[in-house]
KOLKE-934745 format. One record per atom (N, C-alpha, C, O): residue number from 0; atom name; y, x, z. Coordinates in Angstrom, 1 decimal. Example, Ala and Ser with C-alpha at 12.3 -4.5 7.8 and 13.67 -1.06 7.14 Angstrom:
2
@n->0, atom->N, v->-5.7, u->13.2, w->7.8
@n->0, atom->CA, v->-4.5, u->12.3, w->7.8
@n->0, atom->C, v->-3.3, u->13.2, w->7.8
@n->0, atom->O, v->-3.3, u->14.2, w->8.5
@n->1, atom->N, v->-2.2, u->12.8, w->7.1
@n->1, atom->CA, v->-1.1, u->13.7, w->7.1
@n->1, atom->C, v->0.0, u->12.9, w->7.9
@n->1, atom->O, v->1.1, u->13.4, w->8.0
% end
This chain:
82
@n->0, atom->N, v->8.9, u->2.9, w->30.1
@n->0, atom->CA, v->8.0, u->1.8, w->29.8
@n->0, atom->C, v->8.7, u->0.5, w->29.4
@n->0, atom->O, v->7.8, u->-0.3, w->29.0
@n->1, atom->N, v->10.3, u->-0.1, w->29.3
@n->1, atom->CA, v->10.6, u->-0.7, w->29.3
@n->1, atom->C, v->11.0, u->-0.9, w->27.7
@n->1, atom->O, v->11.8, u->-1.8, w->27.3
@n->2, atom->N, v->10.5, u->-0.1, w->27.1
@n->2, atom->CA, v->10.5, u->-0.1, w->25.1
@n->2, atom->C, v->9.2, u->-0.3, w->24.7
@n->2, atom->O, v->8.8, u->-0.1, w->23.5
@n->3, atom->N, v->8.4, u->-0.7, w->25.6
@n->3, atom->CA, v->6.7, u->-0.5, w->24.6
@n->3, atom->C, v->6.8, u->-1.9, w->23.7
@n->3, atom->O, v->5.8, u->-2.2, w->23.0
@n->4, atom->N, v->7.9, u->-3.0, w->23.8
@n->4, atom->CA, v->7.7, u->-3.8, w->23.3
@n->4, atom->C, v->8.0, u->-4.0, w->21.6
@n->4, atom->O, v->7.3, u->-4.6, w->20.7
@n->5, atom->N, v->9.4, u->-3.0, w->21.5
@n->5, atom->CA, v->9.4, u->-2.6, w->20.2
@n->5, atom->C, v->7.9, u->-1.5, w->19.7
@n->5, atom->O, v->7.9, u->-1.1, w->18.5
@n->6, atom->N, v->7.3, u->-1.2, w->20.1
@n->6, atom->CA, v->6.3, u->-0.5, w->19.5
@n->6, atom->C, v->5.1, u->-1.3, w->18.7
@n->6, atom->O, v->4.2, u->-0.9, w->18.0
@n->7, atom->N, v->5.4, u->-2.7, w->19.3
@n->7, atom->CA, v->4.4, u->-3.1, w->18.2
@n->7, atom->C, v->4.6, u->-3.6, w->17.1
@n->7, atom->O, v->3.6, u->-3.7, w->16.3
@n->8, atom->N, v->5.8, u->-4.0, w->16.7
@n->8, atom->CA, v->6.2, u->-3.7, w->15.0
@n->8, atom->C, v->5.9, u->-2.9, w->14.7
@n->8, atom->O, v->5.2, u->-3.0, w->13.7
@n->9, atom->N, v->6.0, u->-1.4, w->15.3
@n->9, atom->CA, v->6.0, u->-0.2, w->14.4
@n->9, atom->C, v->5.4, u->-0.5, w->14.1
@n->9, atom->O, v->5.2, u->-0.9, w->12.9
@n->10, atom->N, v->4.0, u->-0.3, w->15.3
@n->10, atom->CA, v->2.5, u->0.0, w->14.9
@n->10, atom->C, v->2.0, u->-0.9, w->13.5
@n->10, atom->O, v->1.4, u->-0.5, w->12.5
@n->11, atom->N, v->2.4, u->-2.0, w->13.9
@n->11, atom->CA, v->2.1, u->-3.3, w->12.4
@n->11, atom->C, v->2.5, u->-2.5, w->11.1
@n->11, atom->O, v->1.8, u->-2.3, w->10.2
@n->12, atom->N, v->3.8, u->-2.2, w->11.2
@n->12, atom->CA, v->4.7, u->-1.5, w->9.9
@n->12, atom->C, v->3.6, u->-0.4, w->9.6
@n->12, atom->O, v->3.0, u->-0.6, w->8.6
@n->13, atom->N, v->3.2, u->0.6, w->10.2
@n->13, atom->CA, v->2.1, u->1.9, w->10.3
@n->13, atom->C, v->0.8, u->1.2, w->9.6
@n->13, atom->O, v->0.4, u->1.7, w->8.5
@n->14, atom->N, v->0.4, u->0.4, w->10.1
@n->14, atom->CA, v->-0.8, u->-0.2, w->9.7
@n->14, atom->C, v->-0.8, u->-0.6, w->8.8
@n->14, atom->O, v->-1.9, u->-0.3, w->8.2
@n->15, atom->N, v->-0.1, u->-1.2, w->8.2
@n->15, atom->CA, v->0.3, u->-2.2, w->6.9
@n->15, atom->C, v->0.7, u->-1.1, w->5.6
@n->15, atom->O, v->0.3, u->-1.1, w->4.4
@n->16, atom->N, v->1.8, u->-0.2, w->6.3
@n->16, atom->CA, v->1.7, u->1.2, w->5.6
@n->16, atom->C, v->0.5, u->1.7, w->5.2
@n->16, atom->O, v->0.3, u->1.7, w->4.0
@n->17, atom->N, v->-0.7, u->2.4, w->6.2
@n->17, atom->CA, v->-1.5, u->3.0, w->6.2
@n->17, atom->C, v->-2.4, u->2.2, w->5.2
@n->17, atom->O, v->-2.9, u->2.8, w->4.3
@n->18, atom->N, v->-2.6, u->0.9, w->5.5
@n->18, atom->CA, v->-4.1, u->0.2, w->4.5
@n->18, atom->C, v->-3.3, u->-0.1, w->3.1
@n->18, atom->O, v->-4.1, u->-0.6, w->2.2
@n->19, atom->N, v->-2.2, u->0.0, w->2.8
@n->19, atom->CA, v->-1.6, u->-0.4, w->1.7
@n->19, atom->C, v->-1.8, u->1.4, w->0.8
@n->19, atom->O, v->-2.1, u->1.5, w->-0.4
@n->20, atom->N, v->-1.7, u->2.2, w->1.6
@n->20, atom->CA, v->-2.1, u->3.4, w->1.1
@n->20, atom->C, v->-3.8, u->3.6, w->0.8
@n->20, atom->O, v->-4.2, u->4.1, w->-0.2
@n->21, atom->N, v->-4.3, u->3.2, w->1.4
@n->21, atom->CA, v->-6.0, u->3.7, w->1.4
@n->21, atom->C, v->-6.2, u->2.7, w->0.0
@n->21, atom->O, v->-6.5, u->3.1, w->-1.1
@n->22, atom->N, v->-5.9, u->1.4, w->0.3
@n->22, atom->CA, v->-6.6, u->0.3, w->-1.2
@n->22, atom->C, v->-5.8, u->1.0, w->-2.5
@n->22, atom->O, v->-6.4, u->0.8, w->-3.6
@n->23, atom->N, v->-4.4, u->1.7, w->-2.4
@n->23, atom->CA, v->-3.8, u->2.1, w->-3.6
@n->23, atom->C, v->-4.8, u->3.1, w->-4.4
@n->23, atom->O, v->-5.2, u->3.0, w->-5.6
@n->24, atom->N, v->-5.1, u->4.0, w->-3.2
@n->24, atom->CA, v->-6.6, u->4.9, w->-3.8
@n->24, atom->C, v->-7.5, u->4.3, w->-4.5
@n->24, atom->O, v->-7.9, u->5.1, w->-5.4
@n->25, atom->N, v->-8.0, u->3.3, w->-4.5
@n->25, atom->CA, v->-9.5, u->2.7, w->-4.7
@n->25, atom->C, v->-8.8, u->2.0, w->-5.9
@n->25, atom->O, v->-9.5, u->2.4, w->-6.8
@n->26, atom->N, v->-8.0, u->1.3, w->-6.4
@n->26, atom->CA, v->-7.6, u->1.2, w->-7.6
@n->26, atom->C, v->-7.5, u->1.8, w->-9.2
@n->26, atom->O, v->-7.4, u->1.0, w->-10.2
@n->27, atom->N, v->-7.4, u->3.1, w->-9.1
@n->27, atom->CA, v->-8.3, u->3.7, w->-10.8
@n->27, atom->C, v->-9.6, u->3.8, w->-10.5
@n->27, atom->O, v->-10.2, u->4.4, w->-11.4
@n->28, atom->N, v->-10.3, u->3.4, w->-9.6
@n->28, atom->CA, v->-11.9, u->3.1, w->-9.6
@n->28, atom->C, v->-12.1, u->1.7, w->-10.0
@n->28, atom->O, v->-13.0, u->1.6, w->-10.8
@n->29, atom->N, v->-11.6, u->0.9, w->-9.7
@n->29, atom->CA, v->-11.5, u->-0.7, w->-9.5
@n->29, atom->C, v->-11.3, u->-0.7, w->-11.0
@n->29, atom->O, v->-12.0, u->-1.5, w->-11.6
@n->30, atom->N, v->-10.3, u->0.2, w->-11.8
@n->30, atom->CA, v->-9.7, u->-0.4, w->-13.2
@n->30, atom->C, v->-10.9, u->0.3, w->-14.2
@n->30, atom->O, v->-11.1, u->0.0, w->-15.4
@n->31, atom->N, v->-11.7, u->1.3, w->-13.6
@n->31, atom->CA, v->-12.6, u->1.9, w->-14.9
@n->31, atom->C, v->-13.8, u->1.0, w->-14.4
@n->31, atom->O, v->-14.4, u->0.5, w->-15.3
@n->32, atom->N, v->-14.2, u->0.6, w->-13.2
@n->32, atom->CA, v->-15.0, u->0.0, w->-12.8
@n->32, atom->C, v->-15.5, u->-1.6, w->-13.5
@n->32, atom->O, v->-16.6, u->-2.0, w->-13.9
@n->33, atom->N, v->-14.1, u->-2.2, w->-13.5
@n->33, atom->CA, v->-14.3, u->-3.7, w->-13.7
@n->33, atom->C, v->-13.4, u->-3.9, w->-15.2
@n->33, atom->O, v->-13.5, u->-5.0, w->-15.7
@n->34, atom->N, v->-12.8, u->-3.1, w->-15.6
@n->34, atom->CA, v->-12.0, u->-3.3, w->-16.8
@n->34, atom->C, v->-12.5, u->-2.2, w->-17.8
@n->34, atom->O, v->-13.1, u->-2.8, w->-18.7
@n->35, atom->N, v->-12.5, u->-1.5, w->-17.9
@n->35, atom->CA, v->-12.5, u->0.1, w->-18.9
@n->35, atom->C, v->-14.2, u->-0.3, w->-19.6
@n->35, atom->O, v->-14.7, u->-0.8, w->-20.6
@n->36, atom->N, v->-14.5, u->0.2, w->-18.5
@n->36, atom->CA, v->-16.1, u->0.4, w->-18.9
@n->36, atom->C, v->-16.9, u->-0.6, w->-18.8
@n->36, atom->O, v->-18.1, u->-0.4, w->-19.0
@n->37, atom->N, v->-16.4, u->-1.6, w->-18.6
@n->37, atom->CA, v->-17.7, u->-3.2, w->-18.6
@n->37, atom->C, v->-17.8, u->-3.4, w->-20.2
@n->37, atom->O, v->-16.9, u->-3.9, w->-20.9
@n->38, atom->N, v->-19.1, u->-2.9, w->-20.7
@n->38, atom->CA, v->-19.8, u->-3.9, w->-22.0
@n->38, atom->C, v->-19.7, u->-5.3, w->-22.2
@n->38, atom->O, v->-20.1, u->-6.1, w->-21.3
@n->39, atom->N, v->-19.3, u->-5.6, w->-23.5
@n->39, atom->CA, v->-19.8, u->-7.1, w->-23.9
@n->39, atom->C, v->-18.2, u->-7.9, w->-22.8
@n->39, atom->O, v->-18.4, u->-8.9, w->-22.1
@n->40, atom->N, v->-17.2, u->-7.5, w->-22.7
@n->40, atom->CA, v->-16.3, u->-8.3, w->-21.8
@n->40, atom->C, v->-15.4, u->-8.4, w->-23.1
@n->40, atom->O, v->-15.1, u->-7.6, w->-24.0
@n->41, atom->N, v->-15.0, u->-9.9, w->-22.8
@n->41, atom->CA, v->-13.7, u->-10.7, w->-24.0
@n->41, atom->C, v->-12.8, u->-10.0, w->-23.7
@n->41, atom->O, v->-12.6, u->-9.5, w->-22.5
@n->42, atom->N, v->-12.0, u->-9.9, w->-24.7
@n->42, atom->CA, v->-11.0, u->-9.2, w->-24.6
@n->42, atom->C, v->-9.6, u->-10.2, w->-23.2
@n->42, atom->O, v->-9.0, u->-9.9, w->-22.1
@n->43, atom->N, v->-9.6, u->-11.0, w->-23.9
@n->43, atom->CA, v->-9.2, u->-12.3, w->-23.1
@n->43, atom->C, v->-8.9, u->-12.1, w->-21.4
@n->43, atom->O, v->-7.9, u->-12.3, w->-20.7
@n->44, atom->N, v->-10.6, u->-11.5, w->-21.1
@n->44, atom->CA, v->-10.6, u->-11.8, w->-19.9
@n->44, atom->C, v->-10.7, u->-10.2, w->-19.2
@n->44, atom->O, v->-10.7, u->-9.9, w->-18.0
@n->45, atom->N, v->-10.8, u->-9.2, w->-20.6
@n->45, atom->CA, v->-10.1, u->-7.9, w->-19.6
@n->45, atom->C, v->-8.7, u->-7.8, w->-19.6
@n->45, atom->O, v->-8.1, u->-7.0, w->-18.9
@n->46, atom->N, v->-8.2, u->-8.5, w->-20.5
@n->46, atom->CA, v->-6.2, u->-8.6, w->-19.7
@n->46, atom->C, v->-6.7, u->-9.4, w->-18.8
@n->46, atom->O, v->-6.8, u->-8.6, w->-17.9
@n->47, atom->N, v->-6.9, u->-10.0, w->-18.6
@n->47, atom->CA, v->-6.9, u->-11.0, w->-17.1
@n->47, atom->C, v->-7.4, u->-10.2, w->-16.2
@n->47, atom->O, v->-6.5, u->-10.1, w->-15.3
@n->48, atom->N, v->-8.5, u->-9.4, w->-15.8
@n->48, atom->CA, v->-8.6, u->-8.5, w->-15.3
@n->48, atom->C, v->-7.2, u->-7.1, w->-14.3
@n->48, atom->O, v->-6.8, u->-6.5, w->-13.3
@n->49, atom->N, v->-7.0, u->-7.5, w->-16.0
@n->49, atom->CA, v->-5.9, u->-5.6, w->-15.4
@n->49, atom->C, v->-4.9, u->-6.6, w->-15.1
@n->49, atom->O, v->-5.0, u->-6.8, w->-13.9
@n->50, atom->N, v->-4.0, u->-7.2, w->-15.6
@n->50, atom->CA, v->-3.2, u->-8.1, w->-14.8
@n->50, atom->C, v->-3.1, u->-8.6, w->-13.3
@n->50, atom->O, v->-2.1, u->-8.6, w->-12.6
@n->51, atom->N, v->-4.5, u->-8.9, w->-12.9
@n->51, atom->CA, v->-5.0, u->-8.8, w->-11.3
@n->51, atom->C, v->-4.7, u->-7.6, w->-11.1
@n->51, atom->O, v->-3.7, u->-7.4, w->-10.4
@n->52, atom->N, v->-5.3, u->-6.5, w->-11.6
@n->52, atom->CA, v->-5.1, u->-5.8, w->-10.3
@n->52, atom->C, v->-3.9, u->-4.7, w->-10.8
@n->52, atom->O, v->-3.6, u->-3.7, w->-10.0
@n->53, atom->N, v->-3.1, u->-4.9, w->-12.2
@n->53, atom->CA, v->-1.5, u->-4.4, w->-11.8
@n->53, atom->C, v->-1.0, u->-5.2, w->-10.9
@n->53, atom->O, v->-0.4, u->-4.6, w->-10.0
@n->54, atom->N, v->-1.0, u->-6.7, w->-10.5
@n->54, atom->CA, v->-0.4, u->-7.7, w->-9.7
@n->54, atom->C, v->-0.9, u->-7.1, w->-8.2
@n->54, atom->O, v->-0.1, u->-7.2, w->-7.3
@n->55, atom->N, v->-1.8, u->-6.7, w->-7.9
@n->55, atom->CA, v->-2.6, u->-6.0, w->-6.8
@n->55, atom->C, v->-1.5, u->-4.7, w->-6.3
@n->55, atom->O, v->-0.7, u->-4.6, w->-5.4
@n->56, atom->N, v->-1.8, u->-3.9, w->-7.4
@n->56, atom->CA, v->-0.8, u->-2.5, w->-7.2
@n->56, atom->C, v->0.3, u->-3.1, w->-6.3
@n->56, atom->O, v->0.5, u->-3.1, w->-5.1
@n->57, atom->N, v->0.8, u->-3.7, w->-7.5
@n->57, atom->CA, v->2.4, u->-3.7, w->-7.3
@n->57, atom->C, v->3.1, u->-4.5, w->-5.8
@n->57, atom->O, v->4.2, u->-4.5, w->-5.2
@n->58, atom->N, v->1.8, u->-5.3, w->-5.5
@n->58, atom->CA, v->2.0, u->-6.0, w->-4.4
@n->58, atom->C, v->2.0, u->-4.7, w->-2.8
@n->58, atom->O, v->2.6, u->-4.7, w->-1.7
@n->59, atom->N, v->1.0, u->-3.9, w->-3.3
@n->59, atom->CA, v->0.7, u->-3.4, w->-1.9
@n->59, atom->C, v->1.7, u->-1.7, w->-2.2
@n->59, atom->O, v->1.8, u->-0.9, w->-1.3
@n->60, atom->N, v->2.4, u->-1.4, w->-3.7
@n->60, atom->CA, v->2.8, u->-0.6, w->-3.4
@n->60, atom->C, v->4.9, u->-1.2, w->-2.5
@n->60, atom->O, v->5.7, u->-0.5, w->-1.8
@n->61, atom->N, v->5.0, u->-2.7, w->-3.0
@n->61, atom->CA, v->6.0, u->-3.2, w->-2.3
@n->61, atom->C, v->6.0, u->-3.2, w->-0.8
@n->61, atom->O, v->7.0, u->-2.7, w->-0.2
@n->62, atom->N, v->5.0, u->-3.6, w->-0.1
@n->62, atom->CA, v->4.5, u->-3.6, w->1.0
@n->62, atom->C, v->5.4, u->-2.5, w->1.5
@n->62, atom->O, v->6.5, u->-2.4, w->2.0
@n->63, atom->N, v->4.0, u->-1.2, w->0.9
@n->63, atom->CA, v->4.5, u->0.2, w->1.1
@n->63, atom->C, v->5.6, u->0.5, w->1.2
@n->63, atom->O, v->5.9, u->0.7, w->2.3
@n->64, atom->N, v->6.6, u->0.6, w->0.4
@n->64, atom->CA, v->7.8, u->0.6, w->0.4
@n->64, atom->C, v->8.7, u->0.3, w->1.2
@n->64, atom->O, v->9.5, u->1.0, w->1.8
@n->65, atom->N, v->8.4, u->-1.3, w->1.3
@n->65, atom->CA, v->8.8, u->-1.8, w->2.6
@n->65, atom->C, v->8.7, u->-1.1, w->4.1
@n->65, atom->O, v->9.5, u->-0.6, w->4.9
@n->66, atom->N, v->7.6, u->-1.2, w->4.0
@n->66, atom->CA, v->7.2, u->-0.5, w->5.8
@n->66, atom->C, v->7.6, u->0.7, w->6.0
@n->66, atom->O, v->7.7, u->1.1, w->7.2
@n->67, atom->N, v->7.9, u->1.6, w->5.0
@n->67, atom->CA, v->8.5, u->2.6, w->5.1
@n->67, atom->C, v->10.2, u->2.7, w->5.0
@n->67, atom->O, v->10.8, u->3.5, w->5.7
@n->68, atom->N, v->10.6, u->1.9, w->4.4
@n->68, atom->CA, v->12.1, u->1.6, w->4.2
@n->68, atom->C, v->12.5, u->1.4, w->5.7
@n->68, atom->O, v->13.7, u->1.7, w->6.0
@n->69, atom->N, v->11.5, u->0.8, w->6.8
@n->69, atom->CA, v->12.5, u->-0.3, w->8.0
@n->69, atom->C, v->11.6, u->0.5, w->8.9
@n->69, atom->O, v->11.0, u->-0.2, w->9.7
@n->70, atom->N, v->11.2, u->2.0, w->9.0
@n->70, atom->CA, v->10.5, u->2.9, w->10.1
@n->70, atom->C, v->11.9, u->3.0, w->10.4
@n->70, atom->O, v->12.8, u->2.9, w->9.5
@n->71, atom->N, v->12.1, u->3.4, w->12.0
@n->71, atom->CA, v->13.3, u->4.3, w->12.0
@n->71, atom->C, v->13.0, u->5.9, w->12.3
@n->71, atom->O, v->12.0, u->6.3, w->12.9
@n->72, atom->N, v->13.8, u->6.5, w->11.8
@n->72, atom->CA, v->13.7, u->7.8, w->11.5
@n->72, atom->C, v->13.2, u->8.5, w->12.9
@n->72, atom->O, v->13.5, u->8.1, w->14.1
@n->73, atom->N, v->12.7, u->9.5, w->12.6
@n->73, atom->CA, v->11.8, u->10.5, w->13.6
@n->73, atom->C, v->12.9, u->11.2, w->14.3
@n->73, atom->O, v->13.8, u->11.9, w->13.8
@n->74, atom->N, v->12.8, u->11.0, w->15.5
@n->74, atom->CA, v->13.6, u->12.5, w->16.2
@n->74, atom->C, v->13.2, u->13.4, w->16.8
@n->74, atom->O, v->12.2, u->13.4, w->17.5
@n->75, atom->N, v->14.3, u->14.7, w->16.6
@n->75, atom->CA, v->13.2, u->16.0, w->17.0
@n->75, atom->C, v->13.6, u->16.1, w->18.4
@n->75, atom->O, v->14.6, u->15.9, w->19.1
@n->76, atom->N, v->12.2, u->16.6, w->18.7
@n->76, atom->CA, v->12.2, u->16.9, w->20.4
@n->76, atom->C, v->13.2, u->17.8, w->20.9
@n->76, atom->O, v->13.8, u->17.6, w->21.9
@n->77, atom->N, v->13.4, u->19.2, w->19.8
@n->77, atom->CA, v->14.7, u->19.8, w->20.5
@n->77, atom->C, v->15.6, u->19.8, w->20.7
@n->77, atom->O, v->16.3, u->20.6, w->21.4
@n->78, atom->N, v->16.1, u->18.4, w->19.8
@n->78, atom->CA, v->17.7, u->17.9, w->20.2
@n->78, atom->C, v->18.8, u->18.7, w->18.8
@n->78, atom->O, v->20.0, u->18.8, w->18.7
@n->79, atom->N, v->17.6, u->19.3, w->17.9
@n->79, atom->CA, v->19.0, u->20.4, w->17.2
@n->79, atom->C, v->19.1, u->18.5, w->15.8
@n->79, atom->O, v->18.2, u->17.8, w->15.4
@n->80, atom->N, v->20.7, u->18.6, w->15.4
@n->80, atom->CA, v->20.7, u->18.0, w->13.9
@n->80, atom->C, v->20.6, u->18.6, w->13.7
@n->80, atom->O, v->20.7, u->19.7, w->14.0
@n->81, atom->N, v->20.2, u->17.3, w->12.6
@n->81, atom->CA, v->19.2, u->17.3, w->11.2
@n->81, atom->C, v->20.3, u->17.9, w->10.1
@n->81, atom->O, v->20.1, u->18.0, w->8.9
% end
């Protein structure tokens, strides 16, 4: 019981992982949604558009990256190396 205090970074890192994964999903909806297929939009303001949300991507796929970069690795219960 004397490590549960390191466990709540992980969990943060997990979390920040996990919602950085689920919004990555919803993103080629987001781009046919608000960029692709909207009639009558300036051209102007559909790069401003996709711009947002490549700036979007790239933000939460760094995240991602991140939080997975600084997990420390899994160990196996039976003690055999990896």
């Amino acid at each position: 019981m004397r490590n549960r205090w390191p466990l709540l970074p992980a969990l943060i890192l997990v979390g920040l992982s996990g919602g950085a994964v689920a919004v990555q999903n919803v993103f080629p909806k987001w781009l046919f949604s608000y960029v692709l297929a909207v009639d009558n939009l300036a051209v102007a303001e559909r790069w401003r558009r996709l711009a947002w949300l490549a700036a979007g991507y790239l933000m939460l796929t760094s995240i991602n990256a991140s939080a997975s970069a600084t997990a420390p690795p899994c160990s196996s219960r039976t003690g055999s190396p990896r």
